[in-house]
N, C-alpha and C positions, 0 to 999 in steps of 0.2 A: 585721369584728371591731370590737365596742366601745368602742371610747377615750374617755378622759375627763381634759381638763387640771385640775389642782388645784395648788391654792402650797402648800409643806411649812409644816404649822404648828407644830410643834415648837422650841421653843424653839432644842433643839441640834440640828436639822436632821433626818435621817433618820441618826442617831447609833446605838449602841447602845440603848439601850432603846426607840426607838420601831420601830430597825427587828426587833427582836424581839418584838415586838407584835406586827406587822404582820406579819410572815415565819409567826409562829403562827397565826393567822387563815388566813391564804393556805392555809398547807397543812392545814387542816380544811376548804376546798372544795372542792367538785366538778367545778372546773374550775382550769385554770390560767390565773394572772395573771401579767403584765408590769408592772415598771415601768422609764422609762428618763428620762433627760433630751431635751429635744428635739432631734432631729437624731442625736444619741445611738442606740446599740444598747440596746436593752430588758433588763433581769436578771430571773430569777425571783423572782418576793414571798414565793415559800415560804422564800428562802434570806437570812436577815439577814445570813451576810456580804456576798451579793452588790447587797444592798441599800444598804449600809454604802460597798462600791465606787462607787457614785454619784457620790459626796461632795456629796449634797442639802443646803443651809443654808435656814435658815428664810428664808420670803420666795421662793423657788425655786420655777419654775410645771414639774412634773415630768407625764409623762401614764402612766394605768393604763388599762391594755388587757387584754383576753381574748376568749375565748368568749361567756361568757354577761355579758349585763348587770347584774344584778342582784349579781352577785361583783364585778365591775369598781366597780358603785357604793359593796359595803361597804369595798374597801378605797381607793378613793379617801376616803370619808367617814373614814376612818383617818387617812390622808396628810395629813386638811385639820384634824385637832385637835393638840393640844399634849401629846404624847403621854410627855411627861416631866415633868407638875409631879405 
């Protein structure tokens, strides 16, 4: 399975708005993603509240995993901008 570590870049972290970004993306693919903290149990990316559960702060190195790579890499590329200015 694909993983990929990335630091949240988001201002306010993996907050409201970014994590409903990202949870919208997730679930327009074709496969399903993960995100968790490390060591941590994984949530679904399609689900911004359980994205929100996290409690990602900016500067936080979080991993996105799935099936396919190319899904793992959009939404890690997500994770790593500032998804709130």
């Amino acid at each position: 399975m694909p993983t990929k570590s990335v630091i949240v870049g988001s201002a306010v972290g993996l907050h409201a708005r970014p994590a409903a970004l990202i949870s919208e993306a997730a679930g327009e693919l074709d496969s399903e993603v993960t995100i968790g903290m490390p060591g941590g149990d994984p949530v679904d990316a399609s689900s911004a509240l359980m994205i929100m559960t996290l409690g990602a702060a900016k500067g936080d190195t979080v991993e996105v995993s799935g099936d396919n790579e190319a899904d793992v890499d959009t939404i890690a590329a997500m994770v790593e901008k500032d998804l709130d200015a």
